[in-house]
C-alpha positions in Angstrom: 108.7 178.9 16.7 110.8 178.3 14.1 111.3 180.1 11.1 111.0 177.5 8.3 112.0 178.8 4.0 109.6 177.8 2.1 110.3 177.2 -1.3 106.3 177.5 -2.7 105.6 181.1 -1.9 102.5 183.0 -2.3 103.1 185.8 -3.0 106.2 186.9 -5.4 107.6 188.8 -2.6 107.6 192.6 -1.0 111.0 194.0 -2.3 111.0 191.8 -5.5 112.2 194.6 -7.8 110.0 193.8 -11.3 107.0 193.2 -8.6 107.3 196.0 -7.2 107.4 198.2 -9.7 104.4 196.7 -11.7 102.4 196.8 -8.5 102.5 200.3 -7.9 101.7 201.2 -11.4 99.3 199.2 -11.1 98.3 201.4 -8.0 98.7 204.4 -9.6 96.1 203.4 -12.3 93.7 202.8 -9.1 94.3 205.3 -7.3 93.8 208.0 -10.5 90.3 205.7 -11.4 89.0 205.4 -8.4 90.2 208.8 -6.5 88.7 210.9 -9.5 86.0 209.1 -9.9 82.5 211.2 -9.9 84.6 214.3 -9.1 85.6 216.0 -12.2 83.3 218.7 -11.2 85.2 219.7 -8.3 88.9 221.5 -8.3 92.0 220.4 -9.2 93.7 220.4 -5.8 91.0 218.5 -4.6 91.0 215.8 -6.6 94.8 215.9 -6.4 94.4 215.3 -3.0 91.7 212.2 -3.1 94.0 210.8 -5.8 97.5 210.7 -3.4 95.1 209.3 -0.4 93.5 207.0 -2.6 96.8 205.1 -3.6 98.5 205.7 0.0 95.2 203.7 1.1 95.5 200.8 -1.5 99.5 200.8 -1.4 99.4 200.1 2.4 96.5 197.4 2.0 98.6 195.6 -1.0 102.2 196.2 0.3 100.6 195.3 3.9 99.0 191.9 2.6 102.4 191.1 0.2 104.1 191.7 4.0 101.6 189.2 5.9 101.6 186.3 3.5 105.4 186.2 3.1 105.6 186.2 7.2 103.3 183.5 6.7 105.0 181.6 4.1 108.3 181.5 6.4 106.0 180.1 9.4 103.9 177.8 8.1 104.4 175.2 5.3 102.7 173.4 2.7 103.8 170.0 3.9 102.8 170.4 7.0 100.3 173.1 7.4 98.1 173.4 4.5 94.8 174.0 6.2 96.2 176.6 9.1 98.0 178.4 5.7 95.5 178.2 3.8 92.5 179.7 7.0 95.4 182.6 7.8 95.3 183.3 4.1 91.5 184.0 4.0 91.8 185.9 8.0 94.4 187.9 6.4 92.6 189.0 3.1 89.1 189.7 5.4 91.1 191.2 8.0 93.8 193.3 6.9 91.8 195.9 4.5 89.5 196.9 7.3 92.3 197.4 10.0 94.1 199.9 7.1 90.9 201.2 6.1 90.1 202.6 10.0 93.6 203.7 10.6 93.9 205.4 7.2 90.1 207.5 8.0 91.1 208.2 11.5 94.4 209.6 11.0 96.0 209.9 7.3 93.0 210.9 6.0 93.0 214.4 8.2 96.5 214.7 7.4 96.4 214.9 3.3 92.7 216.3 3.3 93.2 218.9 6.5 89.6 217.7 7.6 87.7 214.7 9.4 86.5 211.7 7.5 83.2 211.3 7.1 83.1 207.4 8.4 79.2 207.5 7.8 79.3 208.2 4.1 78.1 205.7 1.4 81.5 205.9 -0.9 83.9 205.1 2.7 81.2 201.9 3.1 81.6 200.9 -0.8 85.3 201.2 -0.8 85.7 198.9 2.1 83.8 196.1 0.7 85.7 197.0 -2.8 88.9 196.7 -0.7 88.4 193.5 1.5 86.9 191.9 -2.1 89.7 192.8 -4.3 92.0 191.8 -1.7 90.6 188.3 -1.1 91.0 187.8 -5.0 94.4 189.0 -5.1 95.3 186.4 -2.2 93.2 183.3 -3.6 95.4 183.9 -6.7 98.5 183.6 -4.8 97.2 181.0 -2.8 96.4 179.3 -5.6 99.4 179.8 -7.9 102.1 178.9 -4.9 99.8 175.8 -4.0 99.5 174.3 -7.8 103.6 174.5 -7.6 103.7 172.7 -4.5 101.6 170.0 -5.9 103.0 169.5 -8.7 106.7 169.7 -7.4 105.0 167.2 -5.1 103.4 164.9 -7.6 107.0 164.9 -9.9 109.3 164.1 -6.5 106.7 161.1 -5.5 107.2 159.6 -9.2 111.2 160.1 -8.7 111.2 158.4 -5.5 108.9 155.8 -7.2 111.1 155.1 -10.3 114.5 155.4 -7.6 113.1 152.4 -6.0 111.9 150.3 -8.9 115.4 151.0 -10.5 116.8 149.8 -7.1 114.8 147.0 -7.0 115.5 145.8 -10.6 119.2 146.2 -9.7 118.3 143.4 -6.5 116.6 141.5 -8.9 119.4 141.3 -11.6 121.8 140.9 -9.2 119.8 137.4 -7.6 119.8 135.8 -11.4 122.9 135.0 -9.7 123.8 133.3 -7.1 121.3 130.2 -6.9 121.0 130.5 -10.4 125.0 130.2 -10.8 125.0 127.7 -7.8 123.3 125.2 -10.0 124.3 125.8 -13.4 127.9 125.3 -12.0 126.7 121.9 -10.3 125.2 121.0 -13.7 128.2 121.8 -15.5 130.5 119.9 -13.8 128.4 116.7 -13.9 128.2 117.6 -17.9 131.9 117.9 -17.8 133.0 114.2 -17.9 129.8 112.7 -19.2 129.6 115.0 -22.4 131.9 117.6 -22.9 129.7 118.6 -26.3 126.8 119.3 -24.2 128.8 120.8 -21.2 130.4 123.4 -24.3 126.7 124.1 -25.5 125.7 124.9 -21.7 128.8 127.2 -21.1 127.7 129.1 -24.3 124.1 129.5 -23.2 125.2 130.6 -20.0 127.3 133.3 -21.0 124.4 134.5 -23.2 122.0 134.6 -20.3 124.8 137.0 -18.5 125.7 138.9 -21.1 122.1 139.5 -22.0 121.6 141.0 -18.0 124.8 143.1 -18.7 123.4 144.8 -22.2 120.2 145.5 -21.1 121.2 146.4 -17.5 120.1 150.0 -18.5 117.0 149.2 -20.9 113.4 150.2 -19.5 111.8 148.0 -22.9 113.3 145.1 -25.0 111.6 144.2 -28.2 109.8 140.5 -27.6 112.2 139.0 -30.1 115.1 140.0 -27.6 113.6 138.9 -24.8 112.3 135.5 -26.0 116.0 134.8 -27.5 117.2 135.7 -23.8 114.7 133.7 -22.5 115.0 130.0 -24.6 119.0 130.4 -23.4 117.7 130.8 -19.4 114.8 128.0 -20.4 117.6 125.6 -22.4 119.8 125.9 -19.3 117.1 124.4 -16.4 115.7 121.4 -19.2 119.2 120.6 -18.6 119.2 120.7 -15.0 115.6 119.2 -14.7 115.5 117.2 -18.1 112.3 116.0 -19.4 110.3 117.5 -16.3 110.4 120.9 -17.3 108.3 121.8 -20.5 108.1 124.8 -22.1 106.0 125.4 -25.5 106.4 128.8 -27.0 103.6 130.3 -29.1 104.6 133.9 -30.6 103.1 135.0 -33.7 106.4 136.6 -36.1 103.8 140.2 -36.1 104.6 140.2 -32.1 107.8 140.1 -32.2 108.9 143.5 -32.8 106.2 144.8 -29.7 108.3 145.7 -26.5 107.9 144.6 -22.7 109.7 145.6 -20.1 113.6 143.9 -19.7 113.8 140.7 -18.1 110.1 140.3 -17.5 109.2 137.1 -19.1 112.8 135.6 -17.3 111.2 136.6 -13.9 108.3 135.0 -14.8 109.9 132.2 -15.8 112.2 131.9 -12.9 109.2 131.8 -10.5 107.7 129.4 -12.1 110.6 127.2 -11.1 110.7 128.7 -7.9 107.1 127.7 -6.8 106.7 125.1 -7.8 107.8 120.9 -7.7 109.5 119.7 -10.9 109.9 115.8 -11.3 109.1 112.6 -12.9 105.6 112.4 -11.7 104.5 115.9 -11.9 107.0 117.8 -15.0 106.1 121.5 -15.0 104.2 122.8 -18.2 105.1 126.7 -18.6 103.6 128.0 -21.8 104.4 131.6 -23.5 101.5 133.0 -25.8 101.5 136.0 -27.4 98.7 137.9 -28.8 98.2 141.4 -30.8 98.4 143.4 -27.3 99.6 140.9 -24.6 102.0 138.0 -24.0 100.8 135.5 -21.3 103.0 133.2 -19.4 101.2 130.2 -17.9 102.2 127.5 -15.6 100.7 124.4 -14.3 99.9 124.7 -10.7 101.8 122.1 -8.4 103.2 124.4 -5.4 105.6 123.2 -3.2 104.8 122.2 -0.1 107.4 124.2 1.8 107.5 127.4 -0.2 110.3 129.1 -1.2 111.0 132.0 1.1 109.8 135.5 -1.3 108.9 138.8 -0.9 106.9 138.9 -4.6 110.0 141.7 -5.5 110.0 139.8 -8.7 106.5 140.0 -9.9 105.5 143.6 -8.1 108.5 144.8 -10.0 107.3 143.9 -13.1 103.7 145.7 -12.2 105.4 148.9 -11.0 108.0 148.8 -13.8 104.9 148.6 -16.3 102.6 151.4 -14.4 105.4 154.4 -15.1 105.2 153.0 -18.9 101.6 152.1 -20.2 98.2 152.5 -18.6 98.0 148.7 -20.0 97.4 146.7 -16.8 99.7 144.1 -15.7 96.4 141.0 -15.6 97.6 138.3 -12.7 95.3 135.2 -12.1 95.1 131.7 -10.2 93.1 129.0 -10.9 93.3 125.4 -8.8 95.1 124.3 -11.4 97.5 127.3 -13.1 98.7 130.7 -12.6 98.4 132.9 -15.0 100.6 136.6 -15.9 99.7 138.6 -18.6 101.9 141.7 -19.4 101.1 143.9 -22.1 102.9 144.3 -25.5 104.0 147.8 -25.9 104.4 150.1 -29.4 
């Protein structure tokens, strides 16, 4: 099997210098506690002697453990095998103390003390449980340190990724204001051309406000309301040319709005799929209308789809939802009635 590095370890590591020396102070303060402890009566050698086994014992249990979970942490990861790491964990903490435990009484202990262990005796029993306890702790700590890491390295990747691909989609998106858009201002410029060159001036103007607008605020997450609706009447001035006296638009923004902020280009988007979606002429004129409130600006078009829809994905209006989730908590309201469809995005401090 291969040996896989695993960023998110659980324990700090067996040679780790700093660890290493704190642990086995910290065993040294065991080892005096618990191999003097109840024999102050008894000589000095003697208790010497408990105290060196004592911390021989407890450094090969935590040195041992330290050794199994980094083996572990090179075999198994978090990505893939959480459960089997975490099991091997708890096998490992249960396991490991009682394995040192009957090695260290059936041949260290003779060797420091010059004597059998007494295996049957109440203190060998206590100790055990003590051991396999304290070392179950120690591990659920590690466990539990190494796994909040992962998961939150986890959690913080996911909402990169998640803003990477909004961005990229926002790029798509400001890119394709573009070339239909262009297509047909183009075609309605050069028809303004010889009829009235005042209007086709007024048109070029407008249209290199709607692009220069995309340009300035290519890199804006928010846009106050006032920037977005001055963005907007240009993009809105430029199709009531194209589609006259069909296309109606009644703008209803209170002057305390105005200075709220919404996410960069969204009330175009909405806009443009209004057009999109839906027919435009003589006998049915579109009616978009832009409200805004305290909290929220709607957009609201009458309902008159096409009959063959326009090929979309719904980039344009997810966008705007996913844009608005990594901002506000404020939800992103979308509705459809038989005879409008409604957006609501929220205004934002």
């Amino acid at each position: 099997m291969p040996i896989l590095t695993n960023q998110y370890k659980s324990s700090p590591g067996l040679l780790n210098p700093k660890d290493l020396l704190i642990r086995h102070l910290i065993i040294v303060v065991l080892a005096v506690l618990f191999g003097s402890m109840g024999r102050w009566d008894e000589p000095i050698d003697i208790i010497r002697k408990n105290v060196f086994s004592t911390f021989i014992n407890i450094a090969l249990i935590w040195n041992g453990n330290i050794l199994l979970i980094d083996i572990v942490d090179r075999l198994l990861t978090w990505e893939k095998n959480l459960r089997i790491k975490l099991i091997t964990s708890g096998i490992i903490a249960l396991c490991w103390p009682i394995l040192v435990n009957i090695a260290f009484n059936h041949w260290i202990f003779p060797i420091i003390h010059g004597m059998p262990c007494d295996l049957e005796a109440k203190e060998n029993t206590i100790y055990l449980i003590m051991s396999v306890v304290i070392t179950l702790f120690i591990n659920t700590i590690f466990i539990s340190v190494a796994f909040f890491k992962f998961w939150r390295s986890t959690i913080k990747e996911a909402e990169e990724l998640k803003r990477e691909s909004i961005t990229a989609e926002f790029a798509t998106l400001k890119n394709q204001i573009n070339p239909h858009f262009l297509f047909n201002s183009l075609n309605t410029l050069s028809s303004l051309i010889d009829e009235s060159p005042n209007l086709a001036n007024q048109f070029v103007q407008k249209l290199s406000t709607v692009y220069r607008y995309v340009l300035t605020q290519k890199d804006k997450e928010l846009v106050t309301l006032a920037e977005e609706l001055s963005f907007v009447q240009s993009y809105i001035y430029l199709n009531q040319i194209r589609f006259a006296s069909n296309l109606v638009v009644h703008i209803d923004v209170p002057p305390a709005c105005l200075q709220r902020k919404v996410v960069t280009l969204s009330l175009q988007i909405l806009i443009e799929n209004c057009i999109k979606h839906n027919i435009i002429s003589a006998e049915k004129p579109l009616h978009i209308t832009i409200h805004a409130e305290s909290n929220t600006v709607t957009v609201t078009n009458s309902l008159q789809r096409k009959k063959t829809e326009t090929n979309s994905n719904g980039i344009g209006l997810n966008n705007i939802v996913h844009r608005y989730s990594l901002i506000t908590n404020a939800p992103v309201r979308i509705d459809e009635t038989n005879e409008q469809f409604i957006v609501e995005l929220p205004l934002i401090e």
